[in-house]
C-alpha positions as CSV (number, residue, x, y, z in Angstrom):
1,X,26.3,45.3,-7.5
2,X,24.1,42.0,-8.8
3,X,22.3,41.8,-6.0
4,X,21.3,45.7,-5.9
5,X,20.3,45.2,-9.9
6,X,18.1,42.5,-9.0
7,X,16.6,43.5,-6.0
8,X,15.6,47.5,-7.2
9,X,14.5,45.8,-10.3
10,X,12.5,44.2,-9.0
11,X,13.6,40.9,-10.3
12,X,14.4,39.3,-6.8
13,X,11.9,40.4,-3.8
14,X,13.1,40.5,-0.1
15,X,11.8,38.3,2.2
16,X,9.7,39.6,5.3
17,X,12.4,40.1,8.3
18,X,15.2,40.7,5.5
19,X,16.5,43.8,7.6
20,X,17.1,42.1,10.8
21,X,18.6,38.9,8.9
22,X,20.9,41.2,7.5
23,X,21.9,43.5,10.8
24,X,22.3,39.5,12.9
25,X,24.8,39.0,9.9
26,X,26.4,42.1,10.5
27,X,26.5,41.6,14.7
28,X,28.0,37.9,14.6
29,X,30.6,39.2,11.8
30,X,31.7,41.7,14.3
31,X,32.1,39.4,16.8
32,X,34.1,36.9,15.2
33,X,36.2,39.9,13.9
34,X,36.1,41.2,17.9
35,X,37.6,37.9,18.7
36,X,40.2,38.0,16.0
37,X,41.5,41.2,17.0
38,X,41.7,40.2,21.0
39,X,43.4,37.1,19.9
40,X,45.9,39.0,17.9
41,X,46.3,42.2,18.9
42,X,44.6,44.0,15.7
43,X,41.8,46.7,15.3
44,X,39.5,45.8,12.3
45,X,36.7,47.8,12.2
46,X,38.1,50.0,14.6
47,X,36.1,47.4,17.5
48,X,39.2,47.7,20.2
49,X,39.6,51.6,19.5
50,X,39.3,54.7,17.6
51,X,40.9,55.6,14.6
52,X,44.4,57.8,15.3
53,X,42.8,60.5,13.5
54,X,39.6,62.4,13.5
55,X,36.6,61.1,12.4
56,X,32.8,60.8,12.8
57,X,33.8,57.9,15.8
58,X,34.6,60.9,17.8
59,X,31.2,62.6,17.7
60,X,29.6,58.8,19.1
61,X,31.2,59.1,22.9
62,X,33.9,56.6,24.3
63,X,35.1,53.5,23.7
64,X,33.0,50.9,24.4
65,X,29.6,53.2,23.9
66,X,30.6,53.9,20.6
67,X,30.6,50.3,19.1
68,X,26.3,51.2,20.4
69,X,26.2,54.3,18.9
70,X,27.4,52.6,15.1
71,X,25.4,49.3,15.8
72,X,22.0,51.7,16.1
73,X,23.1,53.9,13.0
74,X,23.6,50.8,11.1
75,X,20.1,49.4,11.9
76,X,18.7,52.7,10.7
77,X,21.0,52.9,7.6
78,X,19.8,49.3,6.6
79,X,15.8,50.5,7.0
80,X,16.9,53.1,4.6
81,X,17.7,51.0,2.0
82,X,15.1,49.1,2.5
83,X,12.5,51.7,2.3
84,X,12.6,51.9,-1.6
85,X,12.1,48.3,-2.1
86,X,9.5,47.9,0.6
87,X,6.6,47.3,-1.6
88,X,8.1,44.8,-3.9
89,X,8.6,42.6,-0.7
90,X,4.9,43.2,0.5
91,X,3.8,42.1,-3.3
92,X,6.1,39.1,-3.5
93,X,4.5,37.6,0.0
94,X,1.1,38.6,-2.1
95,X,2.3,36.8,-4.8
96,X,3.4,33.7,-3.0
97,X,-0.1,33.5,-1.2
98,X,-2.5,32.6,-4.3
């Protein structure tokens, strides 16, 4: 929640390359949490298989495509947010130039 408050009000601006920072973080997390569950047997983040029930997994195709399917509607989810904020980041590298 802090960092939301500060960034769409415009008290903190992102950096240029914020949203690919962010999505790396996302990728390596998943991979240390993909080596955690082959190591012991667990399914965080559902990386090793679906969910037992139904859900929107089931709509992105079979295991391993899925873990694609997500990766690609994460990148786009994380342009979203990024969209409304978008000019405080061009007018913060503005800033830093004079």
């Amino acid at each position: 929640m802090g960092i939301s408050a500060l960034v769409f009000g415009r008290v903190v601006t992102l950096r240029a390359g914020a949203v690919w920072r962010a999505f790396g973080m996302l990728l390596g997390f998943a991979a240390l949490i993909g080596a955690f569950d082959a190591a012991f047997g667990t399914n965080y983040m559902y990386l090793r298989a679906k969910p037992g029930n139904a859900s929107l997994l089931d709509s992105f195709g079979p295991w391993p495509g899925y873990l694609i399917v997500t990766a690609v509607v994460a990148l786009g989810l994380f342009w979203l947010l990024w969209l409304p904020v978008r000019g405080s980041a061009a007018t913060g590298r503005a800033a830093s130039a004079d």
